[in-house]
C-alpha positions, 0 to 999 in steps of 0.5 A: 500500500503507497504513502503518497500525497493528494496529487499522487493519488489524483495520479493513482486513480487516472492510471488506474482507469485508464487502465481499466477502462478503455473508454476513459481518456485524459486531455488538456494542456500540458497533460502529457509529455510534461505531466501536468502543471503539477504533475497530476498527470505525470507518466501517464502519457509513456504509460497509455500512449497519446490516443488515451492521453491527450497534449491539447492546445492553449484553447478552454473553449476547445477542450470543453466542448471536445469533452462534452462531444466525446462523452455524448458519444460513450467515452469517459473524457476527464478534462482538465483546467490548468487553474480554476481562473483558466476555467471560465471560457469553459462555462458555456459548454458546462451550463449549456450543454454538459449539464442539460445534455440528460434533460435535453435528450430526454435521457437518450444521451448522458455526459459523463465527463470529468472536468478537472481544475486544480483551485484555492490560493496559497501558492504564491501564484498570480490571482487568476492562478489562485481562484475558488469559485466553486460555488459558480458550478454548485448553482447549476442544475445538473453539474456534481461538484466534488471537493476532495481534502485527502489523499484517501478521499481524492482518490475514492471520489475521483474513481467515482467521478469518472464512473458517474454518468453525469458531469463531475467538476472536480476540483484540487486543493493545490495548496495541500496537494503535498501537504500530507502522505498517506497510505492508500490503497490502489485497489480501485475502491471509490468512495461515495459521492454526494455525502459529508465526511463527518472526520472529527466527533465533537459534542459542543459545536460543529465546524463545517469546511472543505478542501484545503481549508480542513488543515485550518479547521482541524488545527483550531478544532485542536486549539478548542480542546485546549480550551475543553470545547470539543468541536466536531469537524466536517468534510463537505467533499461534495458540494453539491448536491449537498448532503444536509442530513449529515450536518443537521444530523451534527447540529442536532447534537451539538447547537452550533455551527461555524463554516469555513471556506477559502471563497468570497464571503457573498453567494459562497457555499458557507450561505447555502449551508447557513440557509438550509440549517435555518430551513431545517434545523433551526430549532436544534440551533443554540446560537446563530451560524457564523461563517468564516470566508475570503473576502469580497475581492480578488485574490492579492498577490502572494505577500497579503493571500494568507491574510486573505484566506481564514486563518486560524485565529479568524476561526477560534474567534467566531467559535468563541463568539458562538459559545458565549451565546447562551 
């Protein structure tokens, strides 16, 4: 069993795909012979050729409606966006066509592709290199997106992207894509897609996160025991559609919630999340739900991004505001 890191697992489940699915096929730029911007991809060329592994031009507009063509007609394409902030020409074909493809054909067709991007900042990239807009693609029906945070789950829930016979946006936390090591197994298990990870029990308040976000969580998850509060940690995974039960569940227990996301505070996911335990669980709900978030501005340049993105402290801060509300 190899003890391997996000992007090594990102690696493992494509190769292993590949391998066993001849239908499956891996493009965008730089994909092959270099192995990716961050070597997602790396090695996979030699391994499967060029017919099954694809160097495309400098075109999101190609590769996305290359893609949804490839999948409308049996193929497993799985994409990639060499950064989120690249993946904006490539909303046309995501909205219009890949995630109506089912309602339009009335069934007789399906899309199922994969559309990869890694996202989130903290690599001291330029902005358009450090975007997190996944909630873009959470809004519109008929697109899954699925948010790994582990080496485990990124390579479970990627397995199971590629197999999902609807369209799969899944994005990369690039900042912890080396961040930890471990061991997981390539044995072709997927996990399930469209529920939350509770990855920490806790009894007295619960923290809500995703992506590369859960290294700040469990970090002030692990201050608060300090202070004797123990708070429950849970992994989102996929946002949409967004396992609810999960964290009402979580809330039911403990009274209170703090969510934490890397994004822009307006429209984020933290909102949708906020909203629906209004909706549903409202009276489990001791004091009201914080958020903690980015910011409502562009992503700064690397000497201010970690001021940007929620820290620590920022974290520890709205969870004591909640305890204190009796």
């Amino acid at each position: 069993m190899a003890n391997i890191t996000l992007v090594e697992a990102v690696t493992q489940a494509l190769a292993w795909e590949l391998e066993h699915d001849d239908s499956v096929v891996v493009l965008g730029e730089d994909v092959g012979i270099n192995g990716g911007v961050f070597r997602a991809t790396n090695g996979l060329a030699e391994r499967f050729g060029d017919k099954r592994v694809l160097d495309t031009p400098l075109a999101e507009v190609m590769i996305a409606g290359l893609t949804v063509g490839m999948a409308a007609q049996g193929m497993k394409p799985v994409a990639e966006a060499q950064f989120m902030g690249f993946i904006y020409p490539m909303l046309d074909h995501m909205i219009c066509h890949a995630a109506r493809m089912r309602h339009r054909t009335r069934g007789r067709l399906h899309c199922p592709m994969v559309l990869r991007a890694p996202y989130g900042g903290g690599i001291h990239a330029p902005e358009h290199h450090s975007e997190s807009t996944e909630t873009l693609f959470a809004h519109i029906p008929g697109l899954r997106v699925v948010i790994p945070s582990s080496p485990a789950r990124a390579y479970g829930l990627l397995l199971a992207a590629i197999r999902d016979p609807d369209p799969v946006v899944f994005l990369e936390p690039k900042r912890i894509y080396r961040l930890v090591k471990e061991e997981v197994p390539d044995d072709g298990e997927e996990l399930p897609l469209d529920v939350c990870y509770v990855i920490r029990d806790g009894s007295d308040i619960t923290l809500v996160t995703w992506g590369a976000m859960i290294k700040e969580t469990l970090e002030a998850a692990d201050k608060l025991a300090e202070q004797g509060i123990s708070a429950e940690v849970i992994d989102v995974a996929t946002i949409k559609p967004l396992d609810t039960d999960t964290i009402i569940e979580s809330v039911q227990k403990t009274g209170r919630c703090v969510i934490v996301h890397e994004a822009a505070r307006t429209g984020g996911m933290g909102a949708e999340i906020a909203a629906q335990l209004a909706d549903a669980g409202l009276w489990h709900l001791q004091a009201p739900v914080k958020r903690v978030a980015g910011y409502d501005s562009v992503m700064p340049l690397y000497k201010m991004e970690m001021k940007y993105m929620p820290s620590v402290n920022r974290i520890l801060n709205a969870v004591n505001e909640v305890m204190e509300v009796s």
